[in-house]
N, C-alpha and C positions, 0 to 999 in steps of 0.2 A: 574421591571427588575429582571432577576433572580440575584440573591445575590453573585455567587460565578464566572460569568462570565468576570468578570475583569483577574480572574488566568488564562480564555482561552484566552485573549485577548494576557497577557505575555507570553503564551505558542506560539500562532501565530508571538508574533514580531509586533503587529499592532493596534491600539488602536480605537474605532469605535466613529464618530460622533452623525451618528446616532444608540444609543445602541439597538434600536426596532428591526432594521434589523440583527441583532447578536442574539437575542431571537428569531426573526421567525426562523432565521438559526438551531437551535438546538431544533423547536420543531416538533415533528412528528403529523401526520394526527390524529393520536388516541387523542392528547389532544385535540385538538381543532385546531383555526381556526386566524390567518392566520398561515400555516405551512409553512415548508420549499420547496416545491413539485417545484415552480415555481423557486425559486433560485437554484436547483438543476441545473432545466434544463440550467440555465443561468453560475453556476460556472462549468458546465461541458463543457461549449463550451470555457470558459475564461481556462482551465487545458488544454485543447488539444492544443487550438493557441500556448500557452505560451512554451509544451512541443514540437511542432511541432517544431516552430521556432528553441528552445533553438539545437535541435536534427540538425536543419539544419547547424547550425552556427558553431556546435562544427566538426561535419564532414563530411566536405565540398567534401569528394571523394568517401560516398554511396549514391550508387541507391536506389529509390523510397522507391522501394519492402521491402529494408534494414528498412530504416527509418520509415517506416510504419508499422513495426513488432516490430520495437525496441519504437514507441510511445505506441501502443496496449498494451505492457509489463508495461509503466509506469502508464497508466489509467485504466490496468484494478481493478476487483474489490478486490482482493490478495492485490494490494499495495496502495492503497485507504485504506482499513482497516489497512494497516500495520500504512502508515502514522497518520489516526485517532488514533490509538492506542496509538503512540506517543505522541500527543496533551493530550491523557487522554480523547478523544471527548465524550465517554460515561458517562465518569460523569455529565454532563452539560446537556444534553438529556433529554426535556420535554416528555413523554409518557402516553400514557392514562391507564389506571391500569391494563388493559389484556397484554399490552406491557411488560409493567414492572414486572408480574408475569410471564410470560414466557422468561423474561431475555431478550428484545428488547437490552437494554445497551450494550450486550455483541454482540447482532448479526452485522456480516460482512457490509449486506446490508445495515443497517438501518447506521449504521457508515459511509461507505463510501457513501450513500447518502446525509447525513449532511456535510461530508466534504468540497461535491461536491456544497452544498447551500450554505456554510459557505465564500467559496470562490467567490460564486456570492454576496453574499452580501456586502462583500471585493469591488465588482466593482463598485457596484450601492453608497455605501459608498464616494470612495476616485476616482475611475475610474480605465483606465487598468496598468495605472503604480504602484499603489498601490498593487493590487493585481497581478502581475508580479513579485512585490520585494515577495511577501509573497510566493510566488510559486519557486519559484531558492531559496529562503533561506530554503524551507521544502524537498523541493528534491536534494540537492546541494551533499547529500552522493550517492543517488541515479544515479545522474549524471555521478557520480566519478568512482562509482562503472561497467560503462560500457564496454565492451571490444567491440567495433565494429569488431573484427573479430568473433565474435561469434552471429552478430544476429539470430535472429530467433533460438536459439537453447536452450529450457529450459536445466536446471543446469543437470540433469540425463540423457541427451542425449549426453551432451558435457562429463561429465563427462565417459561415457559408451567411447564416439571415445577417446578421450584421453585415457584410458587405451588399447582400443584394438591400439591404433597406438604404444603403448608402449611391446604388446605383454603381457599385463597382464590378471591377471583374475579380470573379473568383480565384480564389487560391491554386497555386500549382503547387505540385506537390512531390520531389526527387528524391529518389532513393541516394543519399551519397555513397555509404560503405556500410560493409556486413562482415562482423568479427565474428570469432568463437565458434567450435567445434558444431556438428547441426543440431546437439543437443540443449544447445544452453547459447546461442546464436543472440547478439547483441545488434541492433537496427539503428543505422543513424540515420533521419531525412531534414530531408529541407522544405522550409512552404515559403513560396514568393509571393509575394502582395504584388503585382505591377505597375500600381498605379500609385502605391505608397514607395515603390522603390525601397523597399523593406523586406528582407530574409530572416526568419526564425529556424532554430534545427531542436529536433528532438530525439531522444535514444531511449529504445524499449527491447522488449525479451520479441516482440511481432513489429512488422510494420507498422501494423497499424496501430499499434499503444505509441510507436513512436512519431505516426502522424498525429496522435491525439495531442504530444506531449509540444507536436511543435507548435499547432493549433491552439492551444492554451497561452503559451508566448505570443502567439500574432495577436491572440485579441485585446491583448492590453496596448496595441499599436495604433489599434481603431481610434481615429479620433470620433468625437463627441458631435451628435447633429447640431 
C-alpha cells in the first residue's frame, strides 16, 4: 500500500477497511492496473444522489430547474478539483511516468476523477452512509456558501446586475500574472469596482475561473440598496 495514504484518509475524515480500494482509488490508467476508472463511475453517481438530496432538503421552495443548476455547480469539474485540492489528492496519485512528466498531479481532470473514485470506494468500503458523512463534511462550506436567490447565475453575471441595479459602472477586469508550465498554467486577475474604490483578485487553472473567483469576492463588497 502506498506509504503515505493514511494522511489522505485524515484528510477525508474516514479510515478504510479495506486499504486496496483507497490505492485503486488514486491510481490512474497510465500506472497500471486495477485503476481508478470504474470507482469513478460509481463515486460519481454516490456525489450526485447525496448533492441532489442534500439540495432538496435544504430548499424546500425551488423548482426543478433551480435545483438542477445549483447541483451542476457543485459537481462540476471547477469544484471537484477545488475540493481535491484541499485533500492535497495530487500527492497520493499513482501515475505512469508520461503522467508525471507532464504534471498529471497538477491537472484538473485527472484530480477530480480520483475524487470522484475515491468517493466510490468510500461506498463499496463502508456503504452509502459512510460515504454521505464524508460528502456533507467536504462540502459543508460549499453548502453554506449558497444564495438560492441567485441560482443559476455565475459570480460575473450576478456581480455585472448588482451593479447595474445599483446604477454603477461595471467591473474591470486585469490579468496580473501567469504561472506554471502551459500545462497546468495557474491565472491570477484582478476586478476593480471604480466607484467602490475596491479591488478583489482571483486564481484559477483559466482566466476565466479566475475571473469568476475574483467576482465572487466583489460581490460581498456590494453594499445593500
Amino acid at each position: 500500500m502506498h506509504l503515505q495514504l493514511h494522511l489522505l484518509e485524515r484528510a477525508l475524515g474516514y479510515k478504510f477497511e479495506n486499504k486496496g480500494l483507497l490505492q485503486q482509488a488514486v491510481t490512474h490508467r497510465s500506472y497500471g492496473v486495477p485503476h481508478y476508472e470504474r470507482l469513478e463511475f460509481l463515486g460519481d453517481s454516490m456525489l450526485n444522489c447525496v448533492v441532489a438530496a442534500q439540495l432538496f432538503s435544504r430548499f424546500p421552495g425551488l423548482r426543478e430547474g433551480d435545483l438542477s443548476r445549483l447541483r451542476a455547480n457543485l459537481v462540476r469539474q471547477d469544484t471537484l478539483h477545488r475540493v481535491a485540492d484541499g485533500l492535497k489528492l495530487g500527492d497520493y496519485l499513482l501515475l505512469g511516468e508520461g503522467e508525471l512528466k507532464s504534471g498529471g498531479f497538477r491537472r484538473p481532470s485527472i484530480l477530480a476523477d480520483a475524487f470522484e473514485a475515491t468517493l466510490g470506494a468510500i461506498f463499496l468500503d463502508s456503504g452509502f452512509g459512510a460515504v454521505e458523512e464524508v460528502i456533507l463534511r467536504l462540502y459543508a462550506e460549499l453548502f453554506e456558501a449558497i444564495d438560492p436567490r441567485n441560482t443559476g447565475k455565475d459570480p460575473k453575471t450576478l456581480l455585472q446586475e448588482l451593479l447595474q441595479g445599483r446604477h454603477m459602472s461595471l467591473p474591470v477586469y486585469t490579468l496580473l500574472s501567469t504561472q506554471g508550465e502551459a500545462h497546468a498554467q495557474k491565472f491570477e486577475v484582478e476586478c476593480c469596482l471604480p466607484e467602490l474604490k475596491a479591488r478583489t483578485t482571483g486564481i484559477g487553472n483559466s482566466r476565466r475561473a479566475a475571473e469568476q473567483e475574483a467576482a465572487q469576492a466583489a460581490i460581498a463588497l456590494i453594499p445593500p440598496k
